[in-house]
C-alpha positions as semicolon CSV with decimal commas, in nm:
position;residue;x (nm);y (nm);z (nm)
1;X;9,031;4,315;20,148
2;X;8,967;4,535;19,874
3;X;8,939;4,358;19,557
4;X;8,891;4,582;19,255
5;X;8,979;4,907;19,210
6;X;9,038;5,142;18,895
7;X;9,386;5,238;19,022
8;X;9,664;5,071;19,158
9;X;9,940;5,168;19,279
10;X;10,282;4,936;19,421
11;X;10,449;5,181;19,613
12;X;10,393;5,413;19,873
13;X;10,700;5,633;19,843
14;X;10,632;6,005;19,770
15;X;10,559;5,980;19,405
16;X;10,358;5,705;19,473
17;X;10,130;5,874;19,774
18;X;10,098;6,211;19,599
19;X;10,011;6,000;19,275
20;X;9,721;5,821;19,528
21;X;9,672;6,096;19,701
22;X;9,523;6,358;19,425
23;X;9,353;6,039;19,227
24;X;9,151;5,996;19,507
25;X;9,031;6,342;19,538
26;X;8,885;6,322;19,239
27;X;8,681;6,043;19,271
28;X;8,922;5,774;19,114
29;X;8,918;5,432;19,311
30;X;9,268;5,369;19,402
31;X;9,451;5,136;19,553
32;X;9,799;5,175;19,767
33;X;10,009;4,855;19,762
34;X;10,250;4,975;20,090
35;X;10,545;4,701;20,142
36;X;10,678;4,896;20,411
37;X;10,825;4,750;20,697
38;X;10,834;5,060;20,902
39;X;11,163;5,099;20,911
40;X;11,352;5,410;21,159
41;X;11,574;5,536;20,950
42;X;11,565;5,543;20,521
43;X;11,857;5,659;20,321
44;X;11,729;6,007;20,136
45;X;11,695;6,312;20,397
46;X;11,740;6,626;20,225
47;X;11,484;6,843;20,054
48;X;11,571;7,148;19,857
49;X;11,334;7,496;19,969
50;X;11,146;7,438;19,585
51;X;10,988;7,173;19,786
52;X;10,756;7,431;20,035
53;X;10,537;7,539;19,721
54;X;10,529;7,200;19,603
55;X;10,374;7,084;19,934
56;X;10,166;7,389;19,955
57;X;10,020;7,294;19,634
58;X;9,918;6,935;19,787
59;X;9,794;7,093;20,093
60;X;10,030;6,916;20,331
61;X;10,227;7,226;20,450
62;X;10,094;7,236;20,768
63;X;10,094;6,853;20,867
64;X;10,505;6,844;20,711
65;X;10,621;7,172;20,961
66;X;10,392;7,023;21,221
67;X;10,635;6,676;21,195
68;X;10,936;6,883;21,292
69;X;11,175;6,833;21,010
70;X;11,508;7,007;21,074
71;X;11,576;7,338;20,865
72;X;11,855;7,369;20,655
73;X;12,004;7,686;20,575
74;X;12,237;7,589;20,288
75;X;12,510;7,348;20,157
76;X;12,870;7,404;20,247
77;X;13,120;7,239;19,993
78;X;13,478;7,169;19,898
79;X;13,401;7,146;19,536
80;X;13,724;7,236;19,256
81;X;13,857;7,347;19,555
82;X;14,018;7,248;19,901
83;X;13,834;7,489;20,112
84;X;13,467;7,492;20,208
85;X;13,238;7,775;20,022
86;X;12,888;7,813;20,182
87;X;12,572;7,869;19,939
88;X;12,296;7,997;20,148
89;X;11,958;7,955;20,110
90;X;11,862;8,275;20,249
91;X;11,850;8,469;19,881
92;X;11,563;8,157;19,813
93;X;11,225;8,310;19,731
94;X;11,137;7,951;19,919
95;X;11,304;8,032;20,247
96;X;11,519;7,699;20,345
97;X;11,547;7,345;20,286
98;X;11,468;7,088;20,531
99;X;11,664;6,751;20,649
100;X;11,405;6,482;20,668
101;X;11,297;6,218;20,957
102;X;11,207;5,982;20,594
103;X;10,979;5,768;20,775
104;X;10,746;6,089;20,946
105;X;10,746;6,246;20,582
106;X;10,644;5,916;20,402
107;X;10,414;5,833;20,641
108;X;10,228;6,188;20,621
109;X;10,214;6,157;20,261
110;X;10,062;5,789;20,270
111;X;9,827;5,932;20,575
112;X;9,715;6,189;20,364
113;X;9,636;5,945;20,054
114;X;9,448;5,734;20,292
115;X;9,219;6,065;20,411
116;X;9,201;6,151;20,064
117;X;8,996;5,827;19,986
118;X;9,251;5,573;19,917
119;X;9,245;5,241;20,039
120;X;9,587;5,091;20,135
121;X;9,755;4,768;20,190
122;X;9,981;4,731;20,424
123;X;10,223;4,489;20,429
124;X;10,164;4,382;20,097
125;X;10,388;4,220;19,823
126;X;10,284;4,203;19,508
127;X;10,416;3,823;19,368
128;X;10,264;3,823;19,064
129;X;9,996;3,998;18,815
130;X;9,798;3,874;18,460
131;X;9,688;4,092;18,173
132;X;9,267;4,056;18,193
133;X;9,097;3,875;17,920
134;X;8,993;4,248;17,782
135;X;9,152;4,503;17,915
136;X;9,396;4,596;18,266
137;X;9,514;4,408;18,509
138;X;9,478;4,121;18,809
139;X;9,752;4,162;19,081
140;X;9,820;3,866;19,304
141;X;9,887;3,982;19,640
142;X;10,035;3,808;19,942
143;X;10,058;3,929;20,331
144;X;10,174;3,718;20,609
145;X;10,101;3,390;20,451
146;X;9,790;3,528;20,334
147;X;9,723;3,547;19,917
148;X;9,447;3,690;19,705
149;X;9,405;3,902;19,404
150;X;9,321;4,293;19,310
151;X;9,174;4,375;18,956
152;X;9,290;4,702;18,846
153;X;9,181;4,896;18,542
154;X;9,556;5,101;18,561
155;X;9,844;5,042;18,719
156;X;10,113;5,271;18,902
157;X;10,487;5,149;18,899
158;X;10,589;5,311;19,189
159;X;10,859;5,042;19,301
160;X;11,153;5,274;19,316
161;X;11,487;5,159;19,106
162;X;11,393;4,808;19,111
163;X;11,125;4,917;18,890
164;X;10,986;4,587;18,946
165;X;10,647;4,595;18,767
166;X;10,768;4,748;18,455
167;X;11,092;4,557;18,440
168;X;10,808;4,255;18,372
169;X;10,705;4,441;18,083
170;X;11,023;4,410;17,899
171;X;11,131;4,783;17,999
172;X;11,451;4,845;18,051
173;X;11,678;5,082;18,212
174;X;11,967;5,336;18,069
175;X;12,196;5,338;18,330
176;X;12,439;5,674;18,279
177;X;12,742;5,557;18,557
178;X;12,806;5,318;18,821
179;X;12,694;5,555;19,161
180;X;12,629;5,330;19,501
181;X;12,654;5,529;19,804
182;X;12,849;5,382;20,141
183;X;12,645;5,519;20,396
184;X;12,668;5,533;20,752
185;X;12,471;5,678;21,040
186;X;12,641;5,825;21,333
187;X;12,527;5,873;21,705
188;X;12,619;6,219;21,902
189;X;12,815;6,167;22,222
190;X;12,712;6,310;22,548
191;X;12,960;6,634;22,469
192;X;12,829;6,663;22,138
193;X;12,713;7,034;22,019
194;X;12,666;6,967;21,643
195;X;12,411;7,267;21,536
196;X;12,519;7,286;21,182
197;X;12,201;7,132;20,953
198;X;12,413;7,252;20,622
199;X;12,434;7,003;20,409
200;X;12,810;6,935;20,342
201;X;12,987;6,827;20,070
202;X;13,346;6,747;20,051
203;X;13,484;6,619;19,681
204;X;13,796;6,342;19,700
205;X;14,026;6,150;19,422
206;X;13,791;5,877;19,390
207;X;13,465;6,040;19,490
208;X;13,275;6,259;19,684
209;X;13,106;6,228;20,083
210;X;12,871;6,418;20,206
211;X;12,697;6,484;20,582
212;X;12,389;6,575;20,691
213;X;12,213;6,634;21,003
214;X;11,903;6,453;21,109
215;X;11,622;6,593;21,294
216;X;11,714;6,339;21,576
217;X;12,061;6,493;21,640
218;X;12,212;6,164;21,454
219;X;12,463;6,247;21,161
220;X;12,407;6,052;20,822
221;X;12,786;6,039;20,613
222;X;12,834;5,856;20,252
223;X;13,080;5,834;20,063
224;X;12,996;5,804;19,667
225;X;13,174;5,658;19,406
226;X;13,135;5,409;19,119
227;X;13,002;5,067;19,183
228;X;13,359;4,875;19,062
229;X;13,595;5,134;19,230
230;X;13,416;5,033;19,578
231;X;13,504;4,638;19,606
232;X;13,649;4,618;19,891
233;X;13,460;4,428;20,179
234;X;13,650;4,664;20,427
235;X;13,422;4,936;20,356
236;X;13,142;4,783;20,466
237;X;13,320;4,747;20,811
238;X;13,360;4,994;21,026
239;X;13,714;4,957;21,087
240;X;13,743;4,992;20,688
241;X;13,513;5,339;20,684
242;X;13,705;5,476;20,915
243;X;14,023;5,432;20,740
244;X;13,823;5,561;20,415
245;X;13,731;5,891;20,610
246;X;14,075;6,006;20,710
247;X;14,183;6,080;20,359
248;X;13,905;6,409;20,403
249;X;13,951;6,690;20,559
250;X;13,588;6,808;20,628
251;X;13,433;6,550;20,721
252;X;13,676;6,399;20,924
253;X;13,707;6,692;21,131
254;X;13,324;6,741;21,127
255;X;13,294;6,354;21,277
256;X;13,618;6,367;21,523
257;X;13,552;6,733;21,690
258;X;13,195;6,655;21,753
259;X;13,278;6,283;21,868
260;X;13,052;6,100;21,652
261;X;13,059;5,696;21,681
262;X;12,857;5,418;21,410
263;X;12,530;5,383;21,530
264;X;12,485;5,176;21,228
265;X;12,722;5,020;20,989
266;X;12,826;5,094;20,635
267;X;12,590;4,983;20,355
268;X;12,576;4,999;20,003
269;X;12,290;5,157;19,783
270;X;12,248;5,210;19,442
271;X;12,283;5,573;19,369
272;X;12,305;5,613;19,010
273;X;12,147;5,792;18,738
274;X;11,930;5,624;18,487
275;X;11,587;5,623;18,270
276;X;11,346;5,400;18,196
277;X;11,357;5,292;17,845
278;X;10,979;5,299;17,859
279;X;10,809;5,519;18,101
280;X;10,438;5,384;18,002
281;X;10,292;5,082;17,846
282;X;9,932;4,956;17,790
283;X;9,773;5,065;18,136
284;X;10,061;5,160;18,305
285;X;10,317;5,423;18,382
286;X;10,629;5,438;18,611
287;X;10,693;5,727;18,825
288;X;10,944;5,867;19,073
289;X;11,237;5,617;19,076
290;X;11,099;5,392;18,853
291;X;11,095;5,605;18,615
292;X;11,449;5,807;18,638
293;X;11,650;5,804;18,937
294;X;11,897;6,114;19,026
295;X;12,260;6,195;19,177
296;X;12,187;6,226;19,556
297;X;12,426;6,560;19,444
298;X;12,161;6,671;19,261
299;X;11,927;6,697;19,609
300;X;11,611;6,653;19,346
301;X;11,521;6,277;19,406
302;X;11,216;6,364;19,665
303;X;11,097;6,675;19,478
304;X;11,129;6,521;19,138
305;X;10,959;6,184;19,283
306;X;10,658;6,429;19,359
307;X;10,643;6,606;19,040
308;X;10,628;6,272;18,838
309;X;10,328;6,194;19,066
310;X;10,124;6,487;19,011
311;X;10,188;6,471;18,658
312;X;10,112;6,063;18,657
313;X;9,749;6,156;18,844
314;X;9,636;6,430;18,581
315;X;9,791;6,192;18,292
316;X;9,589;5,900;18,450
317;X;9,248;6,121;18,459
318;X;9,330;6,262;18,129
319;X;9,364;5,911;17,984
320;X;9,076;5,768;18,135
321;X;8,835;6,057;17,985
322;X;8,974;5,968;17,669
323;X;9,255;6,176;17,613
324;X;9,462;5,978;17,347
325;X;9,810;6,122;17,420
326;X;9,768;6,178;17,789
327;X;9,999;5,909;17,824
328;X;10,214;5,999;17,535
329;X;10,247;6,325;17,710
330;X;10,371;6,206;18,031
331;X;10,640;6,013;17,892
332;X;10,796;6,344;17,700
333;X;10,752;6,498;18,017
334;X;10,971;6,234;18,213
335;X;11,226;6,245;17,948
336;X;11,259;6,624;17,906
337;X;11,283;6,641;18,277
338;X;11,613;6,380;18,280
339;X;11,776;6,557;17,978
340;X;11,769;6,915;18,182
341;X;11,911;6,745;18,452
342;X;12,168;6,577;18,288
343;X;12,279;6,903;18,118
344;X;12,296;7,023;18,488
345;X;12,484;6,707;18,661
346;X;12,782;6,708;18,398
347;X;12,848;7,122;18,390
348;X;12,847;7,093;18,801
349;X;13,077;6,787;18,763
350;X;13,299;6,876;18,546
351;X;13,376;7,211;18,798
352;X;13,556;6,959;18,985
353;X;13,924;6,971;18,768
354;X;14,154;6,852;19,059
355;X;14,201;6,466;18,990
356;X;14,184;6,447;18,576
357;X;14,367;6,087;18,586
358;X;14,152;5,972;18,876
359;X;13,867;5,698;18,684
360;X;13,608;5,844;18,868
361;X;13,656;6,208;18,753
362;X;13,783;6,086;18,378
363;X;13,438;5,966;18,344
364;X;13,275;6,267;18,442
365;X;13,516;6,504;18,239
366;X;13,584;6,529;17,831
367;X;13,358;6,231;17,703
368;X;13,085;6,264;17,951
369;X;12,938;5,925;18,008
370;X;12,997;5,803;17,676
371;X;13,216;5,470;17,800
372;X;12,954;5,384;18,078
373;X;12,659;5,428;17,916
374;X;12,418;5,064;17,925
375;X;12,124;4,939;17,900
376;X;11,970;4,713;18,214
């Protein structure tokens, strides 16, 4: 077991891989903390076309088209409006967007961190860490009853929305609404002959849903609203979701004509937008999640996650050569990256005018934000 390294990172989502990944290529020891517990299906499946030059740039193209994600060609919503309007990628200098099998993708990018020169750790929880006497960090590790220690001259918070290593540090988190997501995933019958990988969005008096095709034929559905508007325990039943899904139109029909049953039942996630208070520290930064987390509406979590972890490697080298406000740097970056997408998130909200008394949509509308806005 690997026990010093000038990099490490806990986290092997995208920003944490691509962060790994292009460290290693340029000769930085790094370490990849992976937690995973290989799990066949993980909640996030869309990518946006901006994502093709993005992977070009990393040189993964051809292992992510070789993985057979499913093309998209567009989103289809009933947004300030009852009927569905199609926006097609086609016009997109980036050809079309893709609906992800999460585990292949993450497990490419980790692959290609590991070819790249990184070591990872599989399996691996970090349970505790210790400043060093003069400077970074000691991680204590622990793996099927097995415990030891890493020393790391940097490290990467790459924990998602738990941010859980720079939560220890005193950060906290600005938490802009309330967002979970009650999602489902749905099996094809025998008769099905579901084609349709637009994304589809369908906006209702307390929320929104949306559906998605998955590369393996299965259909993933959620239905988002604010955290105290979705209390009942009937929702995560699936007697209670289906009740909850015959108030759309879209959807419903979309489930019922193709014959779609719950392959697995509802669950709640957190699917709200906030920002790290602090975004670096003393021999740290937070990236991807743990750093700002998006609107699933937004379809930007993935591609953002791997932005903030190209930026987070050239910060890192920058800093380590002795670049003073490399860090500095990073952090405006993070933050002017969360204010443009705010400024986007409440002009496409507040499109949506049908349900003004409706607590979900009064919050989005008029005072954006202003009576939900906390610190966490």
């Amino acid at each position: 077991m690997i026990s010093l390294a000038k990099v490490a990172v806990i986290g092997s989502g995208p920003a944490g891989s691509t962060a790994a990944m292009l460290l290693a290529q340029s000769q930085i020891s790094t370490l990849l903390i992976d937690r995973s517990d290989d799990m066949s299906w993980k909640v996030g499946e869309g990518l946006p076309p901006l994502a093709k030059p993005l992977l070009q740039k990393l040189g993964v193209w051809k292992q992510f088209i070789e993985d057979a994600h499913l093309p998209s060609y567009g989103n289809r919503s009933a947004w300030g409006s009852q009927e569905l309007v199609d926006y097609d990628f086609i016009f997109d200098p980036n050809g079309v967007g893709w609906h992800l099998d999460r585990q292949k993708f993450d497990k490419m990018l980790t692959n290609v961190a590991v070819q790249s020169g990184a070591i990872k750790q599989s399996h691996a929880q970090v349970v505790g860490f210790e400043r060093r006497q003069y400077d970074g960090w000691r991680l204590f590790l622990q793996s099927e009853g097995q415990q030891w220690h890493v020393d790391a001259d940097f490290i990467i918070d790459a924990t998602g929305r738990t941010s859980w290593f720079s939560k220890r540090q005193g950060n906290k988190r600005k938490h802009f609404d309330r967002l979970v997501g009650v999602v489902t995933l749905l099996a094809p019958t025998s008769f099905s002959t579901d084609c349709d990988s637009m994304t589809m969005v369908e906006a209702t008096q307390d929320g929104w849903w949306y559906s998605a095709l998955l590369p393996s034929q299965k259909l993933v559905v959620a239905y988002m609203s604010d955290a105290d508007l979705v209390t009942s325990k009937r929702l995560k039943t699936v007697d209670g979701w289906t009740a909850l899904i015959s108030q759309t139109k879209h959807i419903r029909h979309r489930v019922e004509s193709h014959g779609y049953c719950v392959e697995l039942p509802p669950h709640i996630v957190s699917a709200n937008s906030s920002l790290a208070s602090k975004t670096v520290g003393e021999s740290w930064l937070a990236v991807g999640d743990a750093a700002s987390s998006y609107d699933p509406l937004s379809s930007q979590g993935i591609v953002t996650a791997i932005f903030t972890g190209i930026k987070a490697a050239t910060s890192i080298q920058a800093h380590l050569s002795g670049e003073h406000k490399a860090l500095e740097n990073y952090s405006d970056y993070i933050r002017q990256l969360y204010n443009d997408y705010l400024t986007k998130h409440k002009a496409y909200y507040s499109s949506e005018q049908r349900w003004t008394t409706s607590p979900f949509w009064q919050r989005r509308l008029g005072t954006y934000f202003s009576d939900i806005f906390h610190d966490g």
